[in-house]
N, C-alpha and C positions, 0 to 999 in steps of 0.2 A: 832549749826551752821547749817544753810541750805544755801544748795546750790542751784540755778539756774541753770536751764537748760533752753540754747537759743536756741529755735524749728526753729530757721530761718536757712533758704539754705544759705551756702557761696556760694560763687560764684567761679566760679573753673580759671584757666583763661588758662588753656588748650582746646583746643580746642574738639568739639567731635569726637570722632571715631565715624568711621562707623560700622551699625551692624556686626554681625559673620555671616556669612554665617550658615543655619541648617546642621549638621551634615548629611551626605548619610548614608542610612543603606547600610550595607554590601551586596556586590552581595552573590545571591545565585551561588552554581556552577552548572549551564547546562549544559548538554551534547548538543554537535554541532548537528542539524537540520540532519546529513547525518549519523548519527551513529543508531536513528531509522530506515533509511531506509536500513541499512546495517545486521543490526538486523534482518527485515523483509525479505529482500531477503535472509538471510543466512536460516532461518527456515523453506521458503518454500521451497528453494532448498531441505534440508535434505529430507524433507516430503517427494516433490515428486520425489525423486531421489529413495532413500533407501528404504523409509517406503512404499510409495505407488508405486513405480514405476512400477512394474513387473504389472498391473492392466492395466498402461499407453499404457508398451510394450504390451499386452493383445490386448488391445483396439485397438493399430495402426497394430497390425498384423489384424487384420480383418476389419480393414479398408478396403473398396473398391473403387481402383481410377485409373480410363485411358483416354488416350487421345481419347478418341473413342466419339463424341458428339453421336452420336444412343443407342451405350450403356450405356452412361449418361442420359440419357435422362429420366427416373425414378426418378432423383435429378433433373436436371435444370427445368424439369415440374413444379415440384410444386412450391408455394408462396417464395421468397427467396433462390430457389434454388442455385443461380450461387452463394450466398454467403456461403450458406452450399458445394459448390463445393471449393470453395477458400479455407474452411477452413480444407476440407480432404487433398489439398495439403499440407497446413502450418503442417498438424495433421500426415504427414510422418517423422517429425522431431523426433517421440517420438518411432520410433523406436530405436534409441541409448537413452539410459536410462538418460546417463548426457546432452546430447542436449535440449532430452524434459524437465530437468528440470533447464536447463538454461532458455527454451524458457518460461516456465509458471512461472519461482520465476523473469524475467523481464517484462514479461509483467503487473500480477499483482503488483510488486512495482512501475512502473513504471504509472500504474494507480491512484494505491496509491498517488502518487506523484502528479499527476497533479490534482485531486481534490482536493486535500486538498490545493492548490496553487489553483484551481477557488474558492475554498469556503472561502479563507482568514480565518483561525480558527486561535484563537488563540494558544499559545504554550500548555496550558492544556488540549484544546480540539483536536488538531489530531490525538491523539492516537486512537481516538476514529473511525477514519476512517480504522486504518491499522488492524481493526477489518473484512473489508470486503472480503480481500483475504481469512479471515479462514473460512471466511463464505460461497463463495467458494469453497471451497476445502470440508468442510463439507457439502454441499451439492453435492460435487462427491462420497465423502464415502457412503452418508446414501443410495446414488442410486446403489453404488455396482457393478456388473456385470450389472445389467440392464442399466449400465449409458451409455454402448456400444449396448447391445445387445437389447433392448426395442427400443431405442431413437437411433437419430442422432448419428454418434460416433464422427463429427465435434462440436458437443456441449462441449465437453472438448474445446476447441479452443474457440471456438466462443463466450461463454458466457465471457472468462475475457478478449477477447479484446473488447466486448461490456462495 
């Protein structure tokens, strides 16, 4: 005995659903956008609190800074002077060890912060900004003593609010 088989569609008389919607793949879990920068400010503070700070105070005890424009007047001569004078004032901060490194771990994140908000990076590539404050900082180390005693000693200041 053989049987047949009828290839033909029944006809259903429900009507159709609509598709499924695709499945969401699972979030990943991120960390919140302000936990980098808390990160960032926590490690530079350390650095320059603890690790480098005694350098800082170094530096800002021989700073030289008075109200006297005649005896300024070696600084405001030259190219940029009055900005290199501004930044000896800013750069008396560092003589308390935890000011100065309040003053320098908010200014560099806070620079941090605002380019990588002008440069619109995506969430993989800002890390790659908070790269700049070590860079930074390493180049105050590799300058040493000379980073006061050669050069400007408002360059500590000056270069991470530039």
């Amino acid at each position: 005995m053989s049987t047949k088989r009828n290839h033909t569609k029944k006809s259903s008389s429900t009507p159709l659903q609509p598709p499924m919607p695709p499945k969401a793949p699972k979030a990943k879990k991120v960390w919140p956008g302000w936990i980098s920068y808390l990160l960032l400010f926590i490690g530079i503070f350390v650095f320059s609190t603890f690790i480098y700070g005694d350098v800082f105070i170094r530096a800002a005890q021989d700073n030289f800074i008075v109200n006297d424009s005649q005896i300024m007047a070696h600084l405001t001569g030259k190219e940029w002077g009055n900005l290199f004078l501004f930044s000896r004032w800013i750069f008396l901060c560092f003589n308390n060890v935890i000011l100065g490194g309040l003053f320098l771990s908010i200014t560099l994140t806070c620079a941090t912060f605002l380019l990588e908000n002008a440069l619109r990076l995506r969430n993989g590539l800002n890390c790659i900004l908070s790269l700049i404050p070590f860079a930074i900082l390493t180049w105050m180390v590799s300058k040493g003593t000379s980073l006061y005693y050669k050069n400007e000693p408002s360059l500590i200041v000056l270069i991470p609010l530039i």
